[in-house]
C-alpha positions as CSV (number, residue, x, y, z in Angstrom):
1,X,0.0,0.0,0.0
2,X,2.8,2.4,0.8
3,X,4.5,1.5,-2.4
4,X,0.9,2.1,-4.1
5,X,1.4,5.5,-2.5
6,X,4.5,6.6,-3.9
7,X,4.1,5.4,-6.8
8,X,0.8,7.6,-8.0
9,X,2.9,10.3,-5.8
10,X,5.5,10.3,-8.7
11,X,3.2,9.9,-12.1
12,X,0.6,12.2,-10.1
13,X,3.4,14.8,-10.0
14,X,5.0,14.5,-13.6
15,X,1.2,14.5,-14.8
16,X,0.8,18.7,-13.1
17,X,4.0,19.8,-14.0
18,X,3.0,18.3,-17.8
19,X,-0.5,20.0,-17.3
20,X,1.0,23.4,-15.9
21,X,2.8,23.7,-18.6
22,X,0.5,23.1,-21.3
23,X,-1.9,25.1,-19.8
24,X,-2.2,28.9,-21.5
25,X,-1.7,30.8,-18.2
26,X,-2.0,34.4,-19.1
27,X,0.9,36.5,-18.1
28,X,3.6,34.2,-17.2
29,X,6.3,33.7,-18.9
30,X,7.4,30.1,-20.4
31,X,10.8,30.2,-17.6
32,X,8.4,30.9,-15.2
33,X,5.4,28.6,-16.4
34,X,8.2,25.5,-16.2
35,X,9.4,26.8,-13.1
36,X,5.5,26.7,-11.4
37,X,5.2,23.2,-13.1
38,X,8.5,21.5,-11.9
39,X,8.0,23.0,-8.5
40,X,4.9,21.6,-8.3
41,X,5.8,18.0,-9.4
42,X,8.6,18.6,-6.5
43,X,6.1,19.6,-3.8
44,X,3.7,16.3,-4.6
45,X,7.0,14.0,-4.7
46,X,8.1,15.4,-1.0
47,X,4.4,15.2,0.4
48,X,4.1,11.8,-1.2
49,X,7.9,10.7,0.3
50,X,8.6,9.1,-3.1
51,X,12.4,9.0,-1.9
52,X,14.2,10.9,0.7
53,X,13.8,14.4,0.2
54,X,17.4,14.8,-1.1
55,X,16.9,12.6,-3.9
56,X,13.6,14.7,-4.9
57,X,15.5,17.9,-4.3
58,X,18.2,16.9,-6.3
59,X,15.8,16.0,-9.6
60,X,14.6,19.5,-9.3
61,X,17.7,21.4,-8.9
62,X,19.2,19.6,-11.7
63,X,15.8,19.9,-13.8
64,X,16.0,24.1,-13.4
65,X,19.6,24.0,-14.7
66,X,19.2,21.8,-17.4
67,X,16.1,23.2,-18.7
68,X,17.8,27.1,-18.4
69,X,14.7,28.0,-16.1
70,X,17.4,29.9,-14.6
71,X,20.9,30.6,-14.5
72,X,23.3,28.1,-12.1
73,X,24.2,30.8,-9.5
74,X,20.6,31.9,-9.1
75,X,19.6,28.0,-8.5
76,X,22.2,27.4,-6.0
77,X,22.5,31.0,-4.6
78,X,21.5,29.4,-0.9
79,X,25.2,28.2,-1.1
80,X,27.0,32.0,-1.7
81,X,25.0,33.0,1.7
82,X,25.5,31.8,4.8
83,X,22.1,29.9,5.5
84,X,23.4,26.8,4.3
85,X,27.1,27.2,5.8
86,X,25.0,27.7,9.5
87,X,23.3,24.6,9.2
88,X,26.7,22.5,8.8
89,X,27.7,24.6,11.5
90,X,24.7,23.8,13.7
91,X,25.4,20.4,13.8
92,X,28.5,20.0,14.1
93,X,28.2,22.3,17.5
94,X,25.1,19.9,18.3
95,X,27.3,17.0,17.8
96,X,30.3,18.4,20.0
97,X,27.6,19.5,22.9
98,X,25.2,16.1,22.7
99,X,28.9,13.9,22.6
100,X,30.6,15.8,25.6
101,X,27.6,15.0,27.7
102,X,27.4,18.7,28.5
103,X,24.1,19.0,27.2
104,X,22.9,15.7,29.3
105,X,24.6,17.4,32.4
106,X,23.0,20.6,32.6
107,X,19.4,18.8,32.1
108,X,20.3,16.3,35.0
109,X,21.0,19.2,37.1
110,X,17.8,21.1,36.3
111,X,15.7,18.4,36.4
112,X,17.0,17.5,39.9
113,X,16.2,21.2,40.8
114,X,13.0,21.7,39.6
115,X,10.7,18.4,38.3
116,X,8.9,16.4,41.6
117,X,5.6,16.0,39.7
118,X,3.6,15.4,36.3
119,X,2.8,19.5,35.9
120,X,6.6,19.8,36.6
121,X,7.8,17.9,34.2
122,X,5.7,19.0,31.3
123,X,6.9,22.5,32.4
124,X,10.4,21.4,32.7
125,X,10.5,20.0,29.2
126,X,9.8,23.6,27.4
127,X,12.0,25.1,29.6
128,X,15.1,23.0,28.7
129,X,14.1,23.2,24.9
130,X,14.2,26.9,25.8
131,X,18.0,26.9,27.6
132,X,19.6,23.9,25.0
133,X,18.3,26.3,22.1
134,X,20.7,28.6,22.3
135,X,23.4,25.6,23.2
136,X,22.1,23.5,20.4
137,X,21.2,25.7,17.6
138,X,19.1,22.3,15.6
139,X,15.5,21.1,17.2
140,X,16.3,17.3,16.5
141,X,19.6,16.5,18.1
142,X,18.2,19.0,20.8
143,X,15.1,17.0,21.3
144,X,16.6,13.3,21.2
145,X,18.8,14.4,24.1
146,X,16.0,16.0,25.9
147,X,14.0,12.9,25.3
148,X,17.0,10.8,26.8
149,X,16.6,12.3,29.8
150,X,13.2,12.2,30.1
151,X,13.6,7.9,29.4
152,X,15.2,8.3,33.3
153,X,12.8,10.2,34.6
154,X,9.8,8.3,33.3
155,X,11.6,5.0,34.5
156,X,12.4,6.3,37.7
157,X,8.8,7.4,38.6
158,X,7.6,4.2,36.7
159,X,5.5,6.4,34.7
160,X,2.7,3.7,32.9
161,X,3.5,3.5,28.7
162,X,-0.1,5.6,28.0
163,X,1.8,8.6,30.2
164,X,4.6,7.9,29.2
165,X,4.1,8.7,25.1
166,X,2.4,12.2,26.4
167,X,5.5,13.1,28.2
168,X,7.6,11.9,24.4
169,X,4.9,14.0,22.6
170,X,5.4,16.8,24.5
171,X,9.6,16.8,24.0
172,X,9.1,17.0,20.6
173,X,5.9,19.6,20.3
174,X,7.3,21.6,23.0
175,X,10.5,21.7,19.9
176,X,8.0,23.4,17.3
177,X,7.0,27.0,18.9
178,X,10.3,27.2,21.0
179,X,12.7,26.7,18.4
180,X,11.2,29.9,17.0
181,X,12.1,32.3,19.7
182,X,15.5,32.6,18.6
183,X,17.3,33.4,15.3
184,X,19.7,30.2,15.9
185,X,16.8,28.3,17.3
186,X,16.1,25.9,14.6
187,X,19.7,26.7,12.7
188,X,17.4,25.3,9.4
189,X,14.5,27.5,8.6
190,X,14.6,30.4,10.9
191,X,17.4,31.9,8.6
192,X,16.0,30.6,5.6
193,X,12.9,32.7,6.8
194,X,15.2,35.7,7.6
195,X,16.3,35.4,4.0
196,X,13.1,36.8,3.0
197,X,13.7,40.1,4.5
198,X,17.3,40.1,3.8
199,X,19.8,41.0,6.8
200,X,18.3,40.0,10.0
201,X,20.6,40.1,13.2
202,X,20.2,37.6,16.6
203,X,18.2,40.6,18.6
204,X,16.1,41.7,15.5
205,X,14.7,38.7,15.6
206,X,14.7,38.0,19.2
207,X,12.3,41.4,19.3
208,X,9.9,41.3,16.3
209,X,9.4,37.0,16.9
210,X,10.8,36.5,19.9
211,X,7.3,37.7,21.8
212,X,4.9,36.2,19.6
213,X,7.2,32.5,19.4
214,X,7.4,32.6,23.1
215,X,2.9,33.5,23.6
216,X,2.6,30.2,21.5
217,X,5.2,28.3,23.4
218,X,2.9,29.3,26.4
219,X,-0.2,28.4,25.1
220,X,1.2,25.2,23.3
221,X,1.8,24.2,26.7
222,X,-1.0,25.1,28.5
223,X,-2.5,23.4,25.9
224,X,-1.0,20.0,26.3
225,X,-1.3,20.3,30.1
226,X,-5.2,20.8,29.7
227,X,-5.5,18.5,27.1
228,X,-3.3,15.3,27.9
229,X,-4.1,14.3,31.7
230,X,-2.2,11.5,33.1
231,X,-3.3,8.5,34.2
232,X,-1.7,8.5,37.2
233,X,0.5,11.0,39.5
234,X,4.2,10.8,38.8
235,X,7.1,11.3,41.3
236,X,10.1,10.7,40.1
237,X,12.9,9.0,41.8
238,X,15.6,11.9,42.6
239,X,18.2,9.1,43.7
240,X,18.3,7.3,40.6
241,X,18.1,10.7,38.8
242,X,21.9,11.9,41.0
243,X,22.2,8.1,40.3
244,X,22.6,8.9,36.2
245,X,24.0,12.3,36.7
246,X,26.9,10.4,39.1
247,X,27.3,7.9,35.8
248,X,28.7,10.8,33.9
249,X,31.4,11.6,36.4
250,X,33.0,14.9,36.9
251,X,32.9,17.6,34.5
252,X,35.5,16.7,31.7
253,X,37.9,19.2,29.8
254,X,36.1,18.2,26.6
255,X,32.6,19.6,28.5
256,X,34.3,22.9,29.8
257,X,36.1,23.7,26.2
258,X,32.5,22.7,24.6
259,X,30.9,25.5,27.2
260,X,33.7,27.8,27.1
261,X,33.1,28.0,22.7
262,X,29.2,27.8,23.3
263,X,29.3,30.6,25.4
264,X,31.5,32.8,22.9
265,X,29.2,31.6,20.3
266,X,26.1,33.2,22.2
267,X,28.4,36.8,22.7
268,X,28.7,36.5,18.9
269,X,25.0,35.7,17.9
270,X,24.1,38.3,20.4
271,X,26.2,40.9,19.4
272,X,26.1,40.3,15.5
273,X,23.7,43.3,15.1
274,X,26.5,45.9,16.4
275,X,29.5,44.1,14.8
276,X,27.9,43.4,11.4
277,X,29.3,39.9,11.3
278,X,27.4,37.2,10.0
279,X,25.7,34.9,12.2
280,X,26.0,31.9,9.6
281,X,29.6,32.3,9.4
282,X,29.9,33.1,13.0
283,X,28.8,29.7,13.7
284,X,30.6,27.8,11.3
285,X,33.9,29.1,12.5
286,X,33.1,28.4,15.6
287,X,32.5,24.8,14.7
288,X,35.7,24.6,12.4
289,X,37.5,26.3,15.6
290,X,36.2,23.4,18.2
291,X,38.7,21.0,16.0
292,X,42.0,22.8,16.2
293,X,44.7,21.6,18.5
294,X,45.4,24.0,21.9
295,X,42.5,25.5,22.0
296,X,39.6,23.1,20.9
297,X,40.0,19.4,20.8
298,X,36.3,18.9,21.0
299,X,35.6,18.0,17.1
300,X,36.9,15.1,15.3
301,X,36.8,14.0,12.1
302,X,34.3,11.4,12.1
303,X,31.7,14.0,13.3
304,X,31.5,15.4,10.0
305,X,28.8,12.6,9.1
306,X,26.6,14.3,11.6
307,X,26.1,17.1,8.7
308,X,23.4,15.1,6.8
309,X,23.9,16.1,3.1
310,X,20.5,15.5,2.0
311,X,19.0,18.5,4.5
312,X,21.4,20.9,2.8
313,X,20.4,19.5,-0.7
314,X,16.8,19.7,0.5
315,X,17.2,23.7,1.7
316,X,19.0,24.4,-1.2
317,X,15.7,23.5,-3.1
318,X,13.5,25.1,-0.7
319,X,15.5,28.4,-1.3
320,X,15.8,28.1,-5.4
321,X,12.2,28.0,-5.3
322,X,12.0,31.5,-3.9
323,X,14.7,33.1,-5.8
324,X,13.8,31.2,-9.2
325,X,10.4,31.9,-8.7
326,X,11.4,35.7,-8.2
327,X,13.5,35.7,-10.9
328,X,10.7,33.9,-13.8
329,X,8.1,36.4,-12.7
330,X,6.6,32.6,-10.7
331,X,5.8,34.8,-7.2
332,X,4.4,37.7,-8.7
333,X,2.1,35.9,-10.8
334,X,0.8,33.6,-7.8
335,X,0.2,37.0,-5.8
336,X,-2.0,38.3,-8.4
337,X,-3.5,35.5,-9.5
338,X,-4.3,33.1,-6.7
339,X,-4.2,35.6,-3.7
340,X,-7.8,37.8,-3.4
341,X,-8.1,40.8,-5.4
342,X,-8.2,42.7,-1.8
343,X,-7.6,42.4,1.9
344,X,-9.2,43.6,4.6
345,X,-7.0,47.4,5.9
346,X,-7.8,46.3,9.3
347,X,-4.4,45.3,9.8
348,X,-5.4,42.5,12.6
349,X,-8.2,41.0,9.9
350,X,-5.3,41.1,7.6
351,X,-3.1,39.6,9.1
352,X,-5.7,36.5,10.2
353,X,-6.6,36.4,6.2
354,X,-2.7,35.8,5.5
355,X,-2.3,33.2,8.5
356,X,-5.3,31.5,7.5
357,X,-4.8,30.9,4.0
358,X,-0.6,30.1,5.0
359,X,-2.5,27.4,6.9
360,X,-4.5,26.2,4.1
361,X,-1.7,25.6,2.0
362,X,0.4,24.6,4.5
363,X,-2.2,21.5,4.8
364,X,-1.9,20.9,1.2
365,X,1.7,20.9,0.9
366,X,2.7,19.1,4.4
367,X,6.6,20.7,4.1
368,X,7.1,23.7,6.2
369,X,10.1,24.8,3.7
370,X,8.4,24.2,0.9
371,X,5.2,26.4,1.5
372,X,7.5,29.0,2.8
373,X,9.3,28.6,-0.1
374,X,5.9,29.8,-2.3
375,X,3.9,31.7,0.3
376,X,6.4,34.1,1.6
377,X,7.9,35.3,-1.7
378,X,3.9,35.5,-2.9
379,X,2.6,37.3,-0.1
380,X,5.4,40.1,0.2
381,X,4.7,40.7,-3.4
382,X,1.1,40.7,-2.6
383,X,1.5,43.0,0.0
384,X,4.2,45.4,-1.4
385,X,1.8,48.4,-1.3
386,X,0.6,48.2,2.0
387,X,3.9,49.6,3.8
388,X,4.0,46.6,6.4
389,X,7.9,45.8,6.7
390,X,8.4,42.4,5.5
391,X,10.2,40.8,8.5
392,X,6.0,41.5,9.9
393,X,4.1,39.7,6.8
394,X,7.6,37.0,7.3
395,X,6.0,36.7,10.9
396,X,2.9,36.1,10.3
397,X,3.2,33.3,7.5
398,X,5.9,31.5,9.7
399,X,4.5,31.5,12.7
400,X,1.5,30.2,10.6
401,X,3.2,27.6,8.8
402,X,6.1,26.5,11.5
403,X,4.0,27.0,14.2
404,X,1.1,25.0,13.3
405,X,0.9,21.1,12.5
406,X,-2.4,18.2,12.1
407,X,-0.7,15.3,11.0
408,X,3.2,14.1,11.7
409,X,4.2,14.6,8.2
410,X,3.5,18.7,8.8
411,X,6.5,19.1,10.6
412,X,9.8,17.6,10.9
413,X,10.4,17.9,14.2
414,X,7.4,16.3,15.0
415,X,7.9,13.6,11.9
416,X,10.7,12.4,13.7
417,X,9.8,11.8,17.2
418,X,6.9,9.4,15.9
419,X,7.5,5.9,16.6
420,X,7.6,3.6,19.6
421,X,11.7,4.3,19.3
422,X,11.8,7.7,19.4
423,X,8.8,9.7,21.0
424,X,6.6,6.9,21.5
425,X,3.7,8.4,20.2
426,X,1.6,8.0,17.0
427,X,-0.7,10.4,15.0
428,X,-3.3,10.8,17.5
429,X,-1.6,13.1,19.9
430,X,-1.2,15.6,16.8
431,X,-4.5,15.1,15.9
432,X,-6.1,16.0,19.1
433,X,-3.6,19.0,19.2
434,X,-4.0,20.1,16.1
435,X,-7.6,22.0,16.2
436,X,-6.6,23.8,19.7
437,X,-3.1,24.9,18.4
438,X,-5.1,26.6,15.0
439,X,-6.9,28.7,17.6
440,X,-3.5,29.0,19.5
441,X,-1.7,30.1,16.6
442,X,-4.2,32.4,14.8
443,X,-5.1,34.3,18.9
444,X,-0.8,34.4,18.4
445,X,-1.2,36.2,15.0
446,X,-3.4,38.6,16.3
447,X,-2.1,39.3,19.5
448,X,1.3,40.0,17.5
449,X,-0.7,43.0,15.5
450,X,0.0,45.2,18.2
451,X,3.1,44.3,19.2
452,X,4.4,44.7,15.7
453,X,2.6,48.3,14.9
454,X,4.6,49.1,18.5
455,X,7.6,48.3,16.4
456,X,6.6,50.7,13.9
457,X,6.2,47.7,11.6
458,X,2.5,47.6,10.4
């Protein structure tokens, strides 16, 4: 059945890239005609998971190059910018902190703090997402070694299986609206959705969607507290906790060198706004500086296969559909065509009209880089007259679109915590979530209205 799938996934997609580009469409030109049909074909293949989504990306890139849709360096631009250079960096900092056990040490110690019940530990889980994000600049490594800990905790209270997949779900949800507080957050798509609006520093971002990432972190989780009860009351056992914590023994030279570059990292990010350096290279050199001799130590070479080629591959995609599509005319034409011929100029009904229909097509399309990929590029054209800067409309089709999930396959991050080996929990948990956190999401929108117009930004 699954083969069945992919299989009309591929012919289904060939057949409306075919019929996109034999249909007359009025005003577009043939570059950009091919270029709406082939990223459609490419949007099917990656909701249908035909093949990894390298593979897919890979066909599409090499399809806009050989058919001249556009020139080579506007295809791969992603890899003259930094966005793609931050991700390698990402991980390999993600690597050093998860293999030190630095990262494991600091979430024994808080837990040991803080967690002595079931509210406590559904509290404590968004609160170390919100600390390791700025020491772990990726959601997925960040939320395996969060879940880790969590394994302890749930065996030492002997917390029953049922309770046991809320407290997995909640590691890797708890991931989705935290990662977006900060620029370095999720090291994939928050600077992909920076892109948009060209230079964006750490604190820029931090203050226009810093407040609204963190409201939805808040009501994600009051959310999940109201909405997943346990079954029975959990008190973990603190002397098996020290117990674990003890098992790591004392804090290593590898783990103080790991902390020592982490912390100059976060000066750096922090600062980038006033020094004008580049947070994507910032990163990476602080990566490539974790391997040299005297004063790193903490990279080797076999963490290089913890840069997975295929995401790269995949965001390089993601970004040639927004510059291609720019460049063929694609974005302007979906604005005017597909978008309403007006909005409403109350600028909170506006921006509800933009998250809802982001959502729409988010639901269509499944991949969060993909729909960015057409809805950002489409709605700042769309927009272009209204004066709104366009980190604001960036904010409200992200936090649209990354903040917002129904099934698995929606998000990533919660794509890869499914499964009795990861997370532990299946497609119902999102389900039930996933009418509560639309209302959670679009109240977010809203509320960010006038925070934004404070900003001078609407």
């Amino acid at each position: 059945m699954k083969q069945y799938g992919k299989l009309s996934g591929f012919f289904g997609g060939i057949a409306l890239c075919a019929v996109i580009c034999l249909l007359p469409l009025k005003g577009l030109s043939q570059e950009g005609q091919l270029c709406l049909g082939l990223t459609l074909m490419t949007v099917v293949w990656w909701a249908a998971q035909i093949a990894q989504s390298g593979y897919v990306s890979g066909v599409y890139l090499m399809l806009l190059c050989l058919f001249k849709v556009a020139e080579p360096t506007v295809v791969f631009s992603g890899w003259t910018g930094s966005t793609i250079w931050l991700v390698a960096g990402a991980y390999l900092i993600a690597s050093a902190v998860r293999g030190s056990g630095l990262g494991e040490r600091l979430s024994y110690a808080f837990i040991l703090r803080f967690v002595r019940g079931w509210r406590s530990i559904i509290v404590s889980i968004f609160v170390l997402t919100l600390i390791l994000s700025l020491l772990i600049p990726h959601p997925w490594p960040r939320a395996f070694l969060i879940m880790s800990v969590m394994l302890v905790v749930i065996r030492s209270a002997h917390i029953p299986q049922k309770d046991a997949s809320i407290i997995g779900f909640t590691v890797f949800a708890a991931s989705v609206p935290v990662s977006l507080i900060f620029l370095t957050g999720d090291a994939t798509i928050n600077p992909l959705a920076a892109s948009y609006a060209g230079e964006v520093s750490f604190l820029r971002w931090l203050q226009v969607i810093g407040p609204p990432a963190l409201l939805l972190s808040v009501l994600t989780l009051g959310l999940i507290l109201l909405l997943f009860r346990p079954s029975a009351p959990a008190a973990p056992d603190l002397e098996e906790i020290r117990a674990a914590q003890a098992g790591l023994g004392p804090m290593t030279e590898k783990e103080i060198r790991t902390l020592v570059w982490i912390l100059i990292a976060i000066v750096l990010w922090l600062t980038n706004g006033m020094t004008g350096l580049d947070i994507g290279w910032i990163t990476l050199l602080i990566a490539m500086l974790m391997s040299m001799p005297v004063v790193g130590g903490v990279l080797e070479a076999k963490d290089w296969k913890e840069v997975p080629v295929h995401v790269m591959v995949f965001l390089t995609a993601a970004i040639a559909i927004g510059r291609v599509g720019a460049a063929t005319g694609m974005n302007a034409w979906i604005a005017h065509t597909l978008l309403p011929a007006s909005m409403p100029e109350n600028p909170v009904l506006l921006a509800l009209c933009i998250a809802g229909l982001s959502v729409v097509i988010h639901m269509l399309m499944g991949s969060v880089i993909a729909v960015m990929g057409v809805t950002i590029p489409a709605f700042l054209s769309f927009s272009a007259g209204a004066g709104a800067d366009p980190l604001a409309i960036i904010g409200i089709v992200y936090l649209s679109v990354a903040g917002h999930y129904c099934l698995p396959f929606h998000h990533l991050n919660m794509l890869v915590g499914q499964g009795a080996e990861n997370g532990m929990y299946t497609q119902r948990e999102t389900l039930k979530l996933s009418l509560p956190l639309l209302a959670a999401v679009l109240l977010t929108v809203a509320l960010s209205v006038p925070w934004w117009r404070l900003l001078g930004l609407i």
